[in-house]
C-alpha positions as CSV (number, residue, x, y, z in Angstrom):
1,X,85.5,124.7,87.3
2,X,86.4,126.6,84.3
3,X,84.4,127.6,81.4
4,X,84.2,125.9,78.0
5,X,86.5,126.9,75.0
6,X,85.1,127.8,72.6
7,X,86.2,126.6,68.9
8,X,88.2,129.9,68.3
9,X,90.1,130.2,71.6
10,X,91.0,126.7,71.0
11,X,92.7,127.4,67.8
12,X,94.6,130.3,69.1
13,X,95.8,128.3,72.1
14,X,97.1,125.6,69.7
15,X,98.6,128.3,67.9
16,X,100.4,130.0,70.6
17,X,101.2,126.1,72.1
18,X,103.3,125.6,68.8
19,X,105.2,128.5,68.9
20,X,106.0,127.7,72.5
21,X,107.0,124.2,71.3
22,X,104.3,122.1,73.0
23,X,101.2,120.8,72.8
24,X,97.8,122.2,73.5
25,X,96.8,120.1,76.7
26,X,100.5,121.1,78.5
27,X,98.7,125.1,77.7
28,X,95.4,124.0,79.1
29,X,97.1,122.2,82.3
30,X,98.7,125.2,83.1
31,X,96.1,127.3,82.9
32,X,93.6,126.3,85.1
33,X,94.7,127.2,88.8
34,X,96.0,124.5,91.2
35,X,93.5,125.5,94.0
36,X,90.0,125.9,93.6
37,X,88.5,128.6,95.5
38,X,86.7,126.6,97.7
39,X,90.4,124.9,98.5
40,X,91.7,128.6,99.4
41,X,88.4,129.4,101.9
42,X,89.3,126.2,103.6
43,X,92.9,126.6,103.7
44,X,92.2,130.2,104.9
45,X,89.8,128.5,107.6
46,X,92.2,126.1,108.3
47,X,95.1,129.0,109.0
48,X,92.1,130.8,111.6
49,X,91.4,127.5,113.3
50,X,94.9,126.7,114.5
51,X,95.0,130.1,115.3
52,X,92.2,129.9,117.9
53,X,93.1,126.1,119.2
54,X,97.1,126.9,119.2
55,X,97.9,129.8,119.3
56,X,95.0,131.4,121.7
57,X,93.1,128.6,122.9
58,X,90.2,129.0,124.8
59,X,87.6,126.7,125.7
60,X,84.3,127.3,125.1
61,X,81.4,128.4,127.8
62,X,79.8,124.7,126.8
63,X,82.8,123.2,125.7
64,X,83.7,120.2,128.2
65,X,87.5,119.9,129.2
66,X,87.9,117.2,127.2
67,X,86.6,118.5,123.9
68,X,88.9,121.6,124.5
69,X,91.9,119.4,124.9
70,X,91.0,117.5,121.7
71,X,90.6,120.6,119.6
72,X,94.5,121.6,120.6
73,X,95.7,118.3,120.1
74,X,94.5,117.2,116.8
75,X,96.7,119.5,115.1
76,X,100.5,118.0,114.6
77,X,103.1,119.6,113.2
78,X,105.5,117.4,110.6
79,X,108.3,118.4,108.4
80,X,107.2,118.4,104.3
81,X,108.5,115.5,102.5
82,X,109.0,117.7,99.5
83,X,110.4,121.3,100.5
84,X,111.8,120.2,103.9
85,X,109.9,122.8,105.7
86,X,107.3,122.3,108.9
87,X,103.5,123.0,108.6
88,X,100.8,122.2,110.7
89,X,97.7,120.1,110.1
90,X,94.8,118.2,111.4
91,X,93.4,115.4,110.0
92,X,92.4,112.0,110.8
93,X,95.2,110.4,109.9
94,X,98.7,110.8,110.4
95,X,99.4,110.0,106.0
96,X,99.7,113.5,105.5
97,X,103.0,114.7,104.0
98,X,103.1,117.8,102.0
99,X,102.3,121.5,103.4
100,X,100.3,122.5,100.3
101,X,98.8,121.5,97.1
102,X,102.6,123.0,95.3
103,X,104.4,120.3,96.8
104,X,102.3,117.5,96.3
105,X,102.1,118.2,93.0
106,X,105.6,118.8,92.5
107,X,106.4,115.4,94.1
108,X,103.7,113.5,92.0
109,X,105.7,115.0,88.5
110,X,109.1,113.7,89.9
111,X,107.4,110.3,89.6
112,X,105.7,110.5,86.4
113,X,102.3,111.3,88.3
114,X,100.2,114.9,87.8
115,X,97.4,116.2,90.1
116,X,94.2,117.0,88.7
117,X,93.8,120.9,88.7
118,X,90.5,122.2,89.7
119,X,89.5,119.4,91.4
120,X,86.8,119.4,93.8
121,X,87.8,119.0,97.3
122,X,85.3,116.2,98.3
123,X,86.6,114.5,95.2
124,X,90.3,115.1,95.7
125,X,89.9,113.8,99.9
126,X,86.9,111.8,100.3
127,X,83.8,113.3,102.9
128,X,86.8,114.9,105.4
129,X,90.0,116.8,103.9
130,X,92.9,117.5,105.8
131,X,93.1,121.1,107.8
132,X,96.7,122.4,106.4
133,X,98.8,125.2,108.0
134,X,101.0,125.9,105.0
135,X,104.9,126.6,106.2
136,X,104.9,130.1,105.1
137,X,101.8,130.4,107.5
138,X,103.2,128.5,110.3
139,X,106.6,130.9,110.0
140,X,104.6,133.9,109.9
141,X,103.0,132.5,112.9
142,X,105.6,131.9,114.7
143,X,107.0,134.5,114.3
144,X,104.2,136.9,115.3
145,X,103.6,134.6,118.8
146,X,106.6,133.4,119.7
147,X,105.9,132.2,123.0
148,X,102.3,130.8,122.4
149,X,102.9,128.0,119.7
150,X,103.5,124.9,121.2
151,X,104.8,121.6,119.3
152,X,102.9,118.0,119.2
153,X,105.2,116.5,121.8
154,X,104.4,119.1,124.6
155,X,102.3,117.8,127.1
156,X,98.7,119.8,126.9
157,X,98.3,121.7,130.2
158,X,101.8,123.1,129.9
159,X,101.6,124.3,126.5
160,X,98.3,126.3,127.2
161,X,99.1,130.0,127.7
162,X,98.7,131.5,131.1
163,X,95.4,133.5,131.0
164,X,92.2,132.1,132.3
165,X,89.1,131.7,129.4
166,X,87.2,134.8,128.5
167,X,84.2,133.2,130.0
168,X,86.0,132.6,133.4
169,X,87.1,136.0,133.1
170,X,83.7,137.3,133.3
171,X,82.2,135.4,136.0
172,X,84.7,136.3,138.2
173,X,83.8,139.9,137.7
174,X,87.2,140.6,135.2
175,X,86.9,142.5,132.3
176,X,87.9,140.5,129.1
C-alpha cells in the first residue's frame, strides 16, 4: 500500500498533471505499481514450483504416487487471450486467461474497465489465487530445458524425465 500525500505533494502533482494535460487521479493511477510485492514473491514462487513439478519432478520420500502425479498435472498450459502468447498456470479452475497482471489490465481498459493497482492478493482472488508462469518465463524455460517441459495433453508417465527420484537414488546405494 502506498503512503499518504501529503497536502503539498498533492498540489505539485496537480500541477505537473495540468501541464501534462490530465487530471490528478490519471497521475496517481499510474503511479502506484501494478503488482504488489507480495504479488511478485508469489509469481516468483509460482515460476520455482513449476520448475520442480515440470520441469524436474520428483516425488517426494512421503509423497504417495498419486499426490506426485497431481502436483504435475495441475499445471495447464493455455495461450493468453490478450498478447497471444502461452503461459503456464495452476489454479482451480480452468477461467484463467491472461499470463500476467499487464494483460488483464490491458484487456479490462479496452472495455472501459481498470484494475485496481495495489490491490491485495486475497482481495483481488478470493482465499486461493492462481499460480501464473508468465510467457516470458515459460520461453525462457523452454528454452533452457528443451526436452523436459511437457504440455497438458501428454499422458503423465511419458512426460516424466528418465532419471529415478533422488530418494530412490539413495537407497539403492547411487550417489545423487
Amino acid at each position: 500500500m502506498a503512503k499518504k500525500m501529503s497536502k503539498r505533494e498533492e498540489n505539485l502533482l496537480a500541477k505537473i498533471a495540468a501541464q501534462l494535460g490530465t487530471n490528478l487521479d490519471e497521475i496517481k493511477e499510474a503511479a502506484q505499481p501494478l503488482y504488489t510485492a507480495e504479488a511478485t514473491i508469489l509469481e516468483a514462487q509460482s515460476i520455482y514450483n513449476f520448475y520442480l513439478a515440470r520441469i524436474r519432478p520428483e516425488q517426494g520420500v512421503k509423497e504417495s504416487k498419486t499426490d506426485f502425479e497431481r502436483r504435475y498435472r495441475e499445471w495447464q498450459f493455455k495461450i493468453c487471450r490478450r498478447c497471444d502468447r502461452e503461459f503456464a498456470y495452476a489454479y482451480h479452475y480452468e477461467g484463467v486467461s491472461f499470463c500476467s497482471l499487464e494483460c488483464v489490465d490491458a484487456q479490462l481498459k479496452s472495455i472501459g474497465m481498470e484494475l485496481t493497482r495495489g490491490r491485495d492478493v486475497r482481495l483481488r482472488w478470493g482465499q486461493k489465487h492462481p499460480a501464473i508462469v508468465n510467457a516470458d518465463a515459460l520461453e525462457t524455460l523452454r528454452s533452457v530445458y528443451p526436452d523436459s517441459l511437457g504440455t497438458s495433453d501428454v499422458p503423465f508417465e511419458s512426460a516424466l524425465p528418465k532419471f529415478q527420484p533422488a530418494h530412490q537414488n539413495s537407497i539403492l546405494g547411487t550417489q545423487t
